[in-house]
C-alpha positions, 0 to 999 in steps of 0.5 A: 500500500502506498499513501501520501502524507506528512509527518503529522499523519504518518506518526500516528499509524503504528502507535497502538498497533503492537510494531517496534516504532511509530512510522512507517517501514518505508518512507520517501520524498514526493520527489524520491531523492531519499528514502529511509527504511526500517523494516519490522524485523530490524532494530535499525534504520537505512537511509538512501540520500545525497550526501549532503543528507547523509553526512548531516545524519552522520554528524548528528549527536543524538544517532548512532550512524555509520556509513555504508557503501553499496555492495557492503553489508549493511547489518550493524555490528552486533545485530543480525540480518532475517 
């Protein structure tokens, strides 16, 4: 299912729903110059996006990110791929 909306209404979709968090498993821009992933099953998130964006995250003191190119396994350290 696709739908179209904004932060406001994609953070109540999962609140009360028993899943790990509150957004959405996929979400992208109108214009999909970036995407943010977290699946059900994992306890992290991946972000696709320019790399203004990404070393924006990167630099952020409140996230634990670390970088990843492609072709490079992308499971944290200490977690495990399903």
């Amino acid at each position: 299912m696709l739908v179209q909306a904004g932060p406001q209404q994609a953070a109540t979709w999962r609140n009360d729903r028993g899943m790990h968090g509150v957004l959405p498993e996929l979400i992208f821009r109108a214009d999909h110059s970036w995407l943010v992933s977290t699946l059900r099953d994992d306890g992290w998130s991946c972000l696709g996006a320019p790399a203004g964006l990404v070393d924006s995250f990167l630099r952020h003191p409140n996230l634990q990110a670390r970088p990843v190119t492609l072709g490079q396994e992308a499971t944290p350290p200490g977690q495990q791929a399903f």
